[in-house]
DOTOR-337233 format. One record per residue (C-alpha): x, y, z. Coordinates in steps of 0.001 Angstrom, whole numbers, plus 500000, padded with zeros to 6 digits. Each point is the difference from the previous one (the first is absolute). Layout:
REM DOTOR-337233
XYZ
...
***
This chain:
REM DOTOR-337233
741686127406678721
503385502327499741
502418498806497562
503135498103501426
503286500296498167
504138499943500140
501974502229497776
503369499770499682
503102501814499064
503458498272500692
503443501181499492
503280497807500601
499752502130503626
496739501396500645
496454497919500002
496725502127499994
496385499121500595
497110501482499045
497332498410501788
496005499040501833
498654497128501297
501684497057501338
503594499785501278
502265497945498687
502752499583502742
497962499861503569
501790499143503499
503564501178498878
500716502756502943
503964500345498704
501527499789496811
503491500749498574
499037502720497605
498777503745500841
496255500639499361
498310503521499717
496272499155500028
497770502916498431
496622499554501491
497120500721497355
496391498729501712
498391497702502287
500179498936503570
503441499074501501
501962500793502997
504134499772499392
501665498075503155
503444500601501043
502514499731503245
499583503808500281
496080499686500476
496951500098497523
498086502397497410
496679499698498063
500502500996496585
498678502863498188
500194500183496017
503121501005498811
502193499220503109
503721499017498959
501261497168502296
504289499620499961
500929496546501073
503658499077500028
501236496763499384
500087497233503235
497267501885501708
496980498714501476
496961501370498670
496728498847498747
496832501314498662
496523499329501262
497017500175497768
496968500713501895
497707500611497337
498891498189496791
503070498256498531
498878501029496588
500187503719501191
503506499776501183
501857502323496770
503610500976500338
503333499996498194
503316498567501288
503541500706498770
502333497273501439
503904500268499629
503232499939501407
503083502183498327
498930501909497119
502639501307498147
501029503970500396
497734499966502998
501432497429502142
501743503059502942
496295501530500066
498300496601500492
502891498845502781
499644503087502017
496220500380500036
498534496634500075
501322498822503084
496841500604501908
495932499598499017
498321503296499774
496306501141498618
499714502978498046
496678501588497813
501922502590497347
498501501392496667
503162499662498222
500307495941501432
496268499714498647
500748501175496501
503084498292499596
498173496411500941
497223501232497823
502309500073496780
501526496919500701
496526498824500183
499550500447496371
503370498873498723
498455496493499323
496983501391497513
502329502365498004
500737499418496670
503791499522500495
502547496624499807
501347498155502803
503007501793500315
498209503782499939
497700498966502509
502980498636502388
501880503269499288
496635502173500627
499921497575503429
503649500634500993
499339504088499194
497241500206502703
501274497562502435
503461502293500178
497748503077500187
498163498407502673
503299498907501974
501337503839499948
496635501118500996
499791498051502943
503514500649501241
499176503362501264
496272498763501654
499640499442503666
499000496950502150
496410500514501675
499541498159503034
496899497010499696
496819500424501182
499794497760502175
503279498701501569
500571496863501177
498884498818503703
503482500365502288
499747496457500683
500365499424496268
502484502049500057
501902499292502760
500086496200499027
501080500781496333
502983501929501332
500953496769502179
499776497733496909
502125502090497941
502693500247502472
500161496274500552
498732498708497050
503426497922499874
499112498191503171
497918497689501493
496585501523499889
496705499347501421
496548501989500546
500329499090503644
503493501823500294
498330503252497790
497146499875502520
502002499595503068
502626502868498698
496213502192500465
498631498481503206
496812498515497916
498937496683499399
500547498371496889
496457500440498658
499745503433500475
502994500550498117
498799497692497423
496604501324499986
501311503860499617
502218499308497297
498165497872497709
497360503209500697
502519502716499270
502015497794497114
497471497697498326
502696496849500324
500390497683502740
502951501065502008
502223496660499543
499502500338495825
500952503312500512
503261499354501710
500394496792497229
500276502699497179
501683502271501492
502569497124500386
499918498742496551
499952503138498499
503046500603501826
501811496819499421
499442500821496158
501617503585500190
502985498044501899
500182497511496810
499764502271497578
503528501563501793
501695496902499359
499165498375503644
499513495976499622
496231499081500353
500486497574502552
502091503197501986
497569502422499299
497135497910501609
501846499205503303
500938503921499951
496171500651499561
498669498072502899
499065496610498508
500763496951501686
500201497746497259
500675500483496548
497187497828498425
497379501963501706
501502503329498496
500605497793496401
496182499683499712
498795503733501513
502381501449497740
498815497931496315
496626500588501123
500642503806500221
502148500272497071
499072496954497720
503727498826499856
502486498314502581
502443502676501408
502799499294497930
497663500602496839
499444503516501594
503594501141499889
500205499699496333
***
């Protein structure tokens, strides 16, 4: 059997894995931090509103924060190897991660591959906590510059125009009353078609999709000051206790907690 294992190396603003085998956070499609996923080995297919890609070894995934995404492992879960640098602002490199993580793009780049290679290591070196989070910060900043000047390869295989047609509707009335039978009817297709299609092209259900997307939205509005109560009414929910318990169960504190 392959070994399984985490490795970690944390700084007060960047968190890196090292790891193969099991995930530890499964079913989360958005989150509120950026992610650049370094693909190592296995079998896994990366999912995204802007269509699909198998994975290759070395592959370097950029996922910016509040974006749905998810990754599928096909193969042997113990197989699955891969770091993961998660963050938000980084000091000294916050205008570089503003201006180019604002959409998710795939790239496969030598320099990329030995940069995640050495922070690989960092863990096993011989070096205090503090080195090791100042070797950490050294190639994440040399990573950021790096990928400022990379382009934005189109997916493999996009997503069906159905998918994407009905994505486009949600996000422009995300705010309102919204229901699959409107998304299908905006189309001229019946409701299971449309549901059939996207859960197909997106791996979610089409109504937790649009639930996220909401929440996810209602906590950006929050975090800007906007009463919870306001911000779930602005979002599209109908009653505040429904959007009270989505939005704990997503974030593992009541809204208010959030803001603070």
């Amino acid at each position: 059997m392959s070994e399984e294992f985490a490795k970690f190396v944390v700084t007060n603003e960047i968190k890196f894995k090292y790891a193969k085998g099991m995930r530890d956070i499964t079913g989360k499609e958005i989150h509120i931090y950026h992610e650049i996923f370094f693909f190592i080995g296995g079998d896994a297919e990366f999912i995204s509103e802007q269509g699909s890609t198998k994975l290759s070894p070395f592959t370097t995934i950029i996922v910016p924060k509040n974006t749905f995404h998810c990754f599928i492992v096909h193969g042997e879960e113990k197989d699955y190897c891969r770091c993961v640098l998660n963050f938000e602002n980084v000091s000294n490199v916050e205008e570089i991660i503003n201006e180019k993580l604002k959409n998710i793009f795939i790239t496969k780049d030598k320099t990329i591959e030995l940069l995640f290679l050495q922070m690989r290591e960092i863990h096993s070196l011989p070096l205090s906590q503090t080195e090791k989070e100042i070797l950490l910060k050294s190639y994440f900043s040399q990573l950021i510059v790096f990928l400022k000047g990379q382009e934005e390869p189109a997916f493999e295989i996009p997503v069906n125009p159905v998918t994407e047609k009905a994505i486009t509707y949600i996000n422009q009335n995300i705010g309102k009353q919204l229901t699959v039978q409107q998304i299908a009817k905006a189309q001229h297709i019946s409701e299971s078609y449309l549901a059939h299609i996207f859960k197909k092209d997106m791996h979610i259900p089409i109504y937790k999709y649009i639930l996220e997307k909401r929440i996810f939205l209602a906590d950006k509005k929050i975090k800007c000051n906007i009463p919870a109560t306001q911000a779930a009414i602005e979002c599209g929910f109908q009653d505040y206790s429904g959007f009270y318990k989505h939005y704990k169960k997503i974030f593992g504190m009541p809204p208010t907690g959030m803001r603070h």
